[in-house]
C-alpha positions as CSV (number, residue, x, y, z in Angstrom):
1,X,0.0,0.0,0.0
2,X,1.1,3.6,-0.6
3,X,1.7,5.8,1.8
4,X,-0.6,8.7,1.1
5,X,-0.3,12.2,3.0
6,X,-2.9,15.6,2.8
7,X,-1.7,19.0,3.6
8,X,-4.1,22.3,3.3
9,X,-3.3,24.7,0.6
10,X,-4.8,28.0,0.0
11,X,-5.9,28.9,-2.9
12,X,-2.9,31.0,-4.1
13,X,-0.6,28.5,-2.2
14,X,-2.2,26.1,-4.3
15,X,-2.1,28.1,-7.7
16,X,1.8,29.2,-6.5
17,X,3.0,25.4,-6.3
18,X,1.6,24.6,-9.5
19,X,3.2,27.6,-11.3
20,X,6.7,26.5,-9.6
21,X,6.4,22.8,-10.8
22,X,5.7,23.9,-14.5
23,X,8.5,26.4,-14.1
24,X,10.4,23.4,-13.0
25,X,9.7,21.0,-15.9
26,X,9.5,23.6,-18.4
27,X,13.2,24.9,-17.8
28,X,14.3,21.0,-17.3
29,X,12.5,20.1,-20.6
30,X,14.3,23.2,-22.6
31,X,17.8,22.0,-21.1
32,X,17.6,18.7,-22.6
33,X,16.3,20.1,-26.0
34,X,19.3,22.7,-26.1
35,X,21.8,20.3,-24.9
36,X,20.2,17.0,-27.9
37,X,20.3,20.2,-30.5
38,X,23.7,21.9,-30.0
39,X,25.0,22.5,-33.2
40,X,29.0,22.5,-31.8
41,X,30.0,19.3,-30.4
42,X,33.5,18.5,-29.2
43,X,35.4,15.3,-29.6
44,X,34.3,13.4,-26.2
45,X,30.9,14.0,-27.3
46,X,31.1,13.1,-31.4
47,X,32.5,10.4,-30.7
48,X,29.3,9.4,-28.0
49,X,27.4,10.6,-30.2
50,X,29.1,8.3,-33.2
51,X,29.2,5.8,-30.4
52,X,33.1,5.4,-31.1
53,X,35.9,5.7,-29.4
54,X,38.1,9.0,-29.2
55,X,41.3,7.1,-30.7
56,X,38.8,6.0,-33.9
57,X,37.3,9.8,-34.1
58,X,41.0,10.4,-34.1
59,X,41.8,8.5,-36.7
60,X,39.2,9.8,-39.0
61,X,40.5,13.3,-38.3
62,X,44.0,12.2,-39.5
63,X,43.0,10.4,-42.6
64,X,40.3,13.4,-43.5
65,X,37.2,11.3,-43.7
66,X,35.2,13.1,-41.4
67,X,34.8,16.6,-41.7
68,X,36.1,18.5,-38.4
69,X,37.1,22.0,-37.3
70,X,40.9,22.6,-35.6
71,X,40.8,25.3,-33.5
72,X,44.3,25.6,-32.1
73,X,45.1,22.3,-30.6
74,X,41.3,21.6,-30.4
75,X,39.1,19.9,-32.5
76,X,35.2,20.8,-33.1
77,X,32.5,19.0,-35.2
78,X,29.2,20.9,-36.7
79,X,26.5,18.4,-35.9
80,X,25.0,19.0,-39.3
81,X,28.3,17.9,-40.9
82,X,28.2,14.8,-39.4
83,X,24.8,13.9,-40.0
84,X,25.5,14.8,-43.7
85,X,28.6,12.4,-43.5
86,X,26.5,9.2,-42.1
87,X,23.8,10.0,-44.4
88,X,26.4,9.7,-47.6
89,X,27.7,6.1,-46.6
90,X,31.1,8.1,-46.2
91,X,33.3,4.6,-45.6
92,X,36.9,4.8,-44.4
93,X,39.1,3.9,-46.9
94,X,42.7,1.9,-46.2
């Protein structure tokens, strides 16, 4: 059996409480979609998303067969480039 509990709410305390927990789940809701759509991703989080490992991301780096961005020592993927590349077949070549 559950354990079940009442409290008293006024009106307004009622109307308040339900403002905050949309609030809550609104902001949490936009979080996730901003943080599934970010169009920048680095290389920890291509290669999750490729579900790869950072040596093979790498390694396609290196032999050019993934499109990438090199910002000093760092390298960057646009999320829309590698979507294009998956959607081509792109194939590594040896």
């Amino acid at each position: 059996m559950q354990n079940a509990f009442f409290i008293q709410l006024s009106e307004k305390e009622f109307k308040e409480l339900l403002k905050n927990s949309v609030k809550e789940l609104l902001e949490s809701s936009n979080e996730i979609k901003k943080e599934s759509q970010k169009e920048i991703l680095s290389l920890r989080e291509t290669a999750d998303f490729l579900n790869i490992a950072p040596q093979t991301l790498y390694g396609y780096t290196s032999n050019r067969s993934i499109p990438f961005i090199k910002k000093g020592k760092k390298l960057y993927f646009k999320r829309s480039d590698i979507l294009k590349w998956l959607n081509a077949g792109n194939k590594i070549q040896k």
